[in-house]
C-alpha positions as CSV (number, residue, x, y, z in Angstrom):
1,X,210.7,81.5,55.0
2,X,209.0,82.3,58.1
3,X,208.9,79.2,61.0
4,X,206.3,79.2,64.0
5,X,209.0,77.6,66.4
6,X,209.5,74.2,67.3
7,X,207.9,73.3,70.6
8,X,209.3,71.3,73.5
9,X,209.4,67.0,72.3
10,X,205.5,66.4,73.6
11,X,205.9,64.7,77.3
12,X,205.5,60.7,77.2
13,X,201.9,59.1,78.1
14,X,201.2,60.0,81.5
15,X,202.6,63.4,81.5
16,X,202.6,65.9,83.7
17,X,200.2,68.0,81.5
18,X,197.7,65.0,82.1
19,X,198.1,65.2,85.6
20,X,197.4,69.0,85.3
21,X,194.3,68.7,83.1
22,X,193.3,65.9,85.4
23,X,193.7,68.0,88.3
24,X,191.4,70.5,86.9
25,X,188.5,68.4,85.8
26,X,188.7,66.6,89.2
27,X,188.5,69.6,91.0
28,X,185.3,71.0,88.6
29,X,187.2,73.9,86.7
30,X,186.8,74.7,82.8
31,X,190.2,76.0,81.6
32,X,188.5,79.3,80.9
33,X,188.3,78.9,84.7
34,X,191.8,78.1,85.7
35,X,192.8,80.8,83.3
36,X,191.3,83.5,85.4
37,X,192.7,81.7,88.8
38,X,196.0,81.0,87.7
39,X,196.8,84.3,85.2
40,X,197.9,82.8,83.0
41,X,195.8,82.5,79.2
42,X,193.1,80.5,78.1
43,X,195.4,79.3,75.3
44,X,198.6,78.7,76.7
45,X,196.8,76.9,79.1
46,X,195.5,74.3,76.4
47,X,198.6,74.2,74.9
48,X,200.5,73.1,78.3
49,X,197.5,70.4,79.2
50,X,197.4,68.7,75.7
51,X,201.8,68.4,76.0
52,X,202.0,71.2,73.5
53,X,204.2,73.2,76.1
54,X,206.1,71.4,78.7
55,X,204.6,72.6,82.4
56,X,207.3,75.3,84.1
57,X,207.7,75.3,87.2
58,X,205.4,78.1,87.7
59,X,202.3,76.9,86.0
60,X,202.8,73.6,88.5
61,X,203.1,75.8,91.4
62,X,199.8,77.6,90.4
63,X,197.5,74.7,89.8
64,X,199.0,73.4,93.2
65,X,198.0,76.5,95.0
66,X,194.5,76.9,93.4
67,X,193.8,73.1,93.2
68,X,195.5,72.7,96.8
69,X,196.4,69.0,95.6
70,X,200.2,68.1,94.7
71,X,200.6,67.3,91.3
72,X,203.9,65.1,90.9
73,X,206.9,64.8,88.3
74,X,206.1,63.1,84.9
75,X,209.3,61.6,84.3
76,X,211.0,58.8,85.2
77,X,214.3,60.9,84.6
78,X,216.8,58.2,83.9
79,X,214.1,57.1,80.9
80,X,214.2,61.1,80.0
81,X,218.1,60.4,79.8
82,X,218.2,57.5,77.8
83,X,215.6,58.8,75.6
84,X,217.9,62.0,75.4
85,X,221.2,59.8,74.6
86,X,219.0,58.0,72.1
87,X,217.9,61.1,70.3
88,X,214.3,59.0,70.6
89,X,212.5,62.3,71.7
90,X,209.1,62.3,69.4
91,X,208.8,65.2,66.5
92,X,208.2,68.8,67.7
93,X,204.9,69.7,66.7
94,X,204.2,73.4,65.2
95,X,200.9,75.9,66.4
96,X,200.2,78.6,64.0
97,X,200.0,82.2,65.8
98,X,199.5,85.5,64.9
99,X,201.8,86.5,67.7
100,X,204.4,89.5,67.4
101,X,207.5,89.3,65.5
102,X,210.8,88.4,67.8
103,X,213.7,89.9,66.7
104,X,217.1,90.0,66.8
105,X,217.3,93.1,69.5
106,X,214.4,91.8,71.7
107,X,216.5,88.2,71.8
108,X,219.9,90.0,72.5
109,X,218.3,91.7,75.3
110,X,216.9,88.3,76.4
111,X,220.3,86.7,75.9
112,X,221.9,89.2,78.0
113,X,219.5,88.9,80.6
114,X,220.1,85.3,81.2
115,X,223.7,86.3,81.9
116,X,223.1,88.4,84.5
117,X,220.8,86.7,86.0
118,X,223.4,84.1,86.3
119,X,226.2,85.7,87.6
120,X,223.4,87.5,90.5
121,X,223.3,83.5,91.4
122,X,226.9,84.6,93.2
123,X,225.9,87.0,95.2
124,X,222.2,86.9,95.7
125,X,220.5,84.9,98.1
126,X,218.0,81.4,96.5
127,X,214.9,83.4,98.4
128,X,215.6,86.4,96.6
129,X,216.4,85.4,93.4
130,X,214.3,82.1,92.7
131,X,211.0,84.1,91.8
132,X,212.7,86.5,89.7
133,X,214.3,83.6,87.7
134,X,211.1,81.4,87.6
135,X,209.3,84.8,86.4
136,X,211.8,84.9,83.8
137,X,211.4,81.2,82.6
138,X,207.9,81.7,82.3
139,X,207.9,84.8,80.4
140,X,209.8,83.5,77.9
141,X,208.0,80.2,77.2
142,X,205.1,82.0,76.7
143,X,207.4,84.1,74.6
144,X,208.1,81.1,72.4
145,X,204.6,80.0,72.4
146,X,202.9,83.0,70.9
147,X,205.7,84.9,68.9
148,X,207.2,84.2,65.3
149,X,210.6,84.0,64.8
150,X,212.6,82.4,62.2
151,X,214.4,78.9,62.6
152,X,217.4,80.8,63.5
153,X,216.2,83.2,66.3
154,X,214.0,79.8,67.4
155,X,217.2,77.6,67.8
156,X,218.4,81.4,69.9
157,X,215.4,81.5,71.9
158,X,215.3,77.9,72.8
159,X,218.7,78.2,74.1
160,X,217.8,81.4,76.4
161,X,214.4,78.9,77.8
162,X,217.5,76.3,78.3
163,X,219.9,78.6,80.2
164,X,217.3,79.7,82.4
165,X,215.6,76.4,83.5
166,X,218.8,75.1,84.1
167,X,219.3,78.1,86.4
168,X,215.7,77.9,88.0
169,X,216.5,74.0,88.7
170,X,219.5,75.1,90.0
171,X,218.7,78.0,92.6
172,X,215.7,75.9,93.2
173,X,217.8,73.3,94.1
174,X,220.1,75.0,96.2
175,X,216.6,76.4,98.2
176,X,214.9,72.5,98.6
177,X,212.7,72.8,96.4
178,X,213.8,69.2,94.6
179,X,210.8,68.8,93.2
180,X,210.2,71.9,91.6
181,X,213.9,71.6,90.2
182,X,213.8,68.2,88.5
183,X,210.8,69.7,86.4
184,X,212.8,72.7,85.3
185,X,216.1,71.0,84.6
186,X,213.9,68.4,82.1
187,X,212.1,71.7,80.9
188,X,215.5,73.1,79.8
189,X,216.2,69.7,78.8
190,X,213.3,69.5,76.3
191,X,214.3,73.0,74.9
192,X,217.9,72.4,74.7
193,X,217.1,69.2,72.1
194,X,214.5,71.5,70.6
195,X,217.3,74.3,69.8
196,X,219.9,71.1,68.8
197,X,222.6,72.1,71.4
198,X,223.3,68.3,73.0
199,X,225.8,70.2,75.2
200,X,223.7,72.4,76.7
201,X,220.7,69.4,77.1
202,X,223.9,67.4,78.6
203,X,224.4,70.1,81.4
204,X,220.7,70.0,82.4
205,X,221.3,66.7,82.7
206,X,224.2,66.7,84.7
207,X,222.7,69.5,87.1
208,X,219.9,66.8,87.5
209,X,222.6,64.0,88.3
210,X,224.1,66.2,90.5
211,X,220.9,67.1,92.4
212,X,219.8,63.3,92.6
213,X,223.5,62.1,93.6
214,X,222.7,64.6,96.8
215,X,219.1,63.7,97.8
216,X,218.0,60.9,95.4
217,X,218.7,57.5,94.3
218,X,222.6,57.8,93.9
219,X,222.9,55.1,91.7
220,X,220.5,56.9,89.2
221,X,222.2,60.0,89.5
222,X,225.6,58.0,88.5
223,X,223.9,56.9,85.3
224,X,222.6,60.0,84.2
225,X,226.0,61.4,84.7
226,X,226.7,58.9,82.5
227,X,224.6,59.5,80.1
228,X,225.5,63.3,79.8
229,X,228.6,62.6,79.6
230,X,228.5,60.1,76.6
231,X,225.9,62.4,75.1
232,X,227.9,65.9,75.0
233,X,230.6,64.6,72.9
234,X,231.4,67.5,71.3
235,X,231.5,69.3,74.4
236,X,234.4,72.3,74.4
237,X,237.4,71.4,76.9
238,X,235.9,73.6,80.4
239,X,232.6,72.0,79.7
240,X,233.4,69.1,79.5
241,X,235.4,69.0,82.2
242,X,232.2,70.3,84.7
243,X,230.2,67.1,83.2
244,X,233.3,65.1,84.3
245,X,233.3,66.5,87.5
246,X,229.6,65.9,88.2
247,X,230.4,62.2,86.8
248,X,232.8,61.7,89.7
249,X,231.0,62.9,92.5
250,X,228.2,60.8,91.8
251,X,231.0,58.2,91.3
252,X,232.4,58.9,94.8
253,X,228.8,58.9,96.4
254,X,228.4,55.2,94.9
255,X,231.6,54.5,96.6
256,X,233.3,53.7,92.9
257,X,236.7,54.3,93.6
258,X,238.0,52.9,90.3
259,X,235.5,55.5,88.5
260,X,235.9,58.4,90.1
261,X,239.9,58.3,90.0
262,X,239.4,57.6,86.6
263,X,237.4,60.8,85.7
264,X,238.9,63.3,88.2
265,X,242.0,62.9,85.8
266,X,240.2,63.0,82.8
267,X,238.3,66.1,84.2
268,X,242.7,67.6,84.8
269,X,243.0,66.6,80.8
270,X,240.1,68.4,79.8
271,X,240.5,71.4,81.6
272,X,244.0,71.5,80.7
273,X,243.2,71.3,76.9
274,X,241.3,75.0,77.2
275,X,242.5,77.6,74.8
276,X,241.6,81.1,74.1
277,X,240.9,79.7,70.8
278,X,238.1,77.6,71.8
279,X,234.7,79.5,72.2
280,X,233.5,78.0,75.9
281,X,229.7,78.3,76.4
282,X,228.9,81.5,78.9
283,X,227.8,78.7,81.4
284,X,231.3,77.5,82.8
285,X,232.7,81.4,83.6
286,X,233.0,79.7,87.0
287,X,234.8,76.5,86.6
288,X,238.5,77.5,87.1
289,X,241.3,75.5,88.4
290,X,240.0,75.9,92.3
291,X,236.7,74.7,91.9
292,X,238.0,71.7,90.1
293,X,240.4,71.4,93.3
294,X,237.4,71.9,95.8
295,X,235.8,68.8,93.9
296,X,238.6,66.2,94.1
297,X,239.0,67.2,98.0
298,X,234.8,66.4,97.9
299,X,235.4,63.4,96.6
300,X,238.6,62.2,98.4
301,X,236.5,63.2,101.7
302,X,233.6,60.7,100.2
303,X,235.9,58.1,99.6
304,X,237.4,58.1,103.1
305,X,241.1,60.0,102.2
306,X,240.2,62.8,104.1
307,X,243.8,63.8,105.0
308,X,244.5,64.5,101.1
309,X,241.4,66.6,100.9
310,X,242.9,69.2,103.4
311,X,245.8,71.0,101.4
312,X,243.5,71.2,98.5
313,X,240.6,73.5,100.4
314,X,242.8,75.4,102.2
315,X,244.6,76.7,98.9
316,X,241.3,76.9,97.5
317,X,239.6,79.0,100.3
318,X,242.6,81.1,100.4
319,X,241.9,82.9,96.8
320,X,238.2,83.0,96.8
321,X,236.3,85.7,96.7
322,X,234.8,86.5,99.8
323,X,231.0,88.3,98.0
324,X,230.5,84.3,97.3
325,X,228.9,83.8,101.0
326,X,227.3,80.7,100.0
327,X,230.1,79.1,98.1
328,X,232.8,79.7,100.9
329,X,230.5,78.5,103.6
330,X,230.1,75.3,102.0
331,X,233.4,74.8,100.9
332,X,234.3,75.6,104.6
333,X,232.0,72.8,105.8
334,X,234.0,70.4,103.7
335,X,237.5,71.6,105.1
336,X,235.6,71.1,108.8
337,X,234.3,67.5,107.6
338,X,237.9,66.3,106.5
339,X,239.2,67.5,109.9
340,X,236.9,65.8,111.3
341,X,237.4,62.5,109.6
342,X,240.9,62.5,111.0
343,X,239.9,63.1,114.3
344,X,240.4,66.8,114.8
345,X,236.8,67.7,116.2
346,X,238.5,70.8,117.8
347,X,239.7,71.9,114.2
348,X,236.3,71.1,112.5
349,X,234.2,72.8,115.1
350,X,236.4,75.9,114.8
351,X,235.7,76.4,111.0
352,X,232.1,75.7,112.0
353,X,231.6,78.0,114.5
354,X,233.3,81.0,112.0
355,X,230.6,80.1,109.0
356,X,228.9,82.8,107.6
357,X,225.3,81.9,107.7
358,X,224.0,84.9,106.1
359,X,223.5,83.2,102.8
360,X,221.6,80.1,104.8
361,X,219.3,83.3,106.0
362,X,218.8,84.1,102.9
363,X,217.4,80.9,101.7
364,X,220.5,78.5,101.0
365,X,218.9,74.8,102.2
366,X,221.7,73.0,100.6
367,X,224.1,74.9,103.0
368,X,222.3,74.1,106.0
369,X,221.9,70.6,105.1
370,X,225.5,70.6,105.1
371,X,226.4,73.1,108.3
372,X,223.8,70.3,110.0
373,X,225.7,67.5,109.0
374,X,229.1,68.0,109.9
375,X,228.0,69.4,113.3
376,X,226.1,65.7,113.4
377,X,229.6,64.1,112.6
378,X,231.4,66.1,115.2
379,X,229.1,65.7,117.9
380,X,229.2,62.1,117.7
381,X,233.1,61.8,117.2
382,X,232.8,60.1,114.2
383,X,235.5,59.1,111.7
């Protein structure tokens, strides 16, 4: 039997597809109107204003540019969480179409696209890359808005919407665009429940936790690290050890000691549990033992043990690969913050001054946020 797809959990009262029709009218626009100024259709349109489809990033950033108002997130995102943990999301609703058929080549080709795309996240710069992404995103919810597929090649396609949000919120991220971030990681968080893959909903969580534990409300961040966490039980050993990680940084910005000892050694007991028996989602082909090293150094920095964070970046800087411009700068700015902490300015500006900024050049916010504060921290003399 044939199935129309299940669409994203309709938004909660409020939602940002309100604020988006409400834009509109303000403003004096028919849809058939913002249709022709946005490019995207008449249909889809009405379908993301009544909560039908949940807004991508790209549909907000159009009505922004035509309406020239900003038009703000819809969630509070530790409700989306709970609501997420709670498996409370309302029933998917179902829109006939007379779209075409998916199938099974079209979505391997989609599949493998997502891959690449994530694995370019490496090497290519966030100004680059973030259009191309978002592009991609958008495509394919429009994709799964108009096209009929069976349950099976839904609960596929879902996934691939999943993947990619949570790469958009990501590179988006990375290039300080927060806002614009948070709506694609609950994007791919909506699609990830709608495909019934609570791992992959509990890493769009977790990238959210991890963006908020940086620039938010740290304490919310902690609880929706939490909550993914407790949410992705059946997470496979690597993956759950990245939502552990995640879960102790935001531990270690909250100054939880306790906490994040406690889940940096559950995050060594997952990973070491990994077996080429166990199928790991595509997702954590990065996570290795290094990056889990780089992350307990972060942390011990946080929590004011800089001296053991030392050894740990060093080792882990010594095997990485150098194509990784933005990674290795950033982990350098850490080594550089933990000299100095202990009072080695001379050290710390050093490994400053030998930085490779090209990948801030090309767009990388996140590493100039943190190239800007060390320098701070060294200028001052502060421990």
């Amino acid at each position: 039997m044939e199935d129309h797809g299940r669409l994203p959990p309709s938004p909660p009262s409020g939602d940002l597809g309100n604020q988006l029709r409400a834009a509109r009218e303000a403003a004096g626009h028919s849809l058939a109107t913002m249709a022709a100024l946005t490019h995207f259709s008449k249909p889809y349109l009405g379908h993301v204003e009544t909560g039908h489809r949940y807004p991508t990033p790209d549909v907000v950033d159009r009505y922004e540019q035509v309406l020239g108002v900003p038009i703000g997130i819809p969630h509070d995102p530790v409700r989306t969480a709970h609501e997420w943990l709670c498996g409370n999301q309302p029933p998917a609703g179902q829109t006939p179409r007379n779209g075409r058929r998916l199938g099974t080549a079209q979505l391997r080709r989609l599949e493998a696209r997502v891959i690449e795309l994530r694995h370019r996240d490496d090497v290519v710069g966030s100004r680059e890359l973030l259009p191309v992404v978002r592009g991609e995103l958008d495509a394919v919810c429009r994709l799964a808005d108009e096209a009929v597929y069976t349950d099976r090649l839904g609960v596929r396609l879902h996934t691939v919407i999943a993947e990619l949000a949570q790469l958009v919120g990501w590179i988006a991220s990375d290039a300080g665009h927060y806002r614009h971030a948070e709506q694609a990681y609950l994007t791919g968080a909506a699609a990830a429940d709608t495909a019934g893959d609570r791992v992959l909903g509990g890493q769009l969580l977790s990238s959210l936790a991890y963006q908020i534990t940086n620039v938010g409300k740290r304490e919310d961040g902690l609880l929706i690290a939490k909550t993914a966490v407790v949410g992705a039980a059946d997470a496979t050993p690597v993956a759950r050890a990245l939502l552990l990680e995640r879960l102790a940084w935001a531990a270690a910005r909250c100054h939880d000691p306790d906490t994040c000892r406690r889940t940096l050694d559950a995050v060594d007991d997952a990973y070491d549990q990994r077996s080429p028996g166990i199928s790991e989602p595509e997702w954590v082909y990065w996570l290795n033992r290094a990056e889990i090293d780089v992350m307990a150094a972060r942390c011990r920095i946080q929590l004011g043990q800089p001296t053991h964070a030392e050894p740990l970046l060093i080792h882990a800087l010594a095997g990485y690969n150098p194509d990784h411009v933005r990674e290795v700068g950033l982990y350098q700015t850490w080594l550089a913050e933990g000299y100095a902490r202990t009072g080695n300015h001379d050290a710390a500006r050093h490994i400053l001054d030998h930085i490779d900024t090209s990948a801030v050049d090309a767009g990388s916010i996140r590493l100039q946020r943190r190239i800007d504060a060390v320098t701070r921290l060294t200028a001052t003399g502060s421990h």
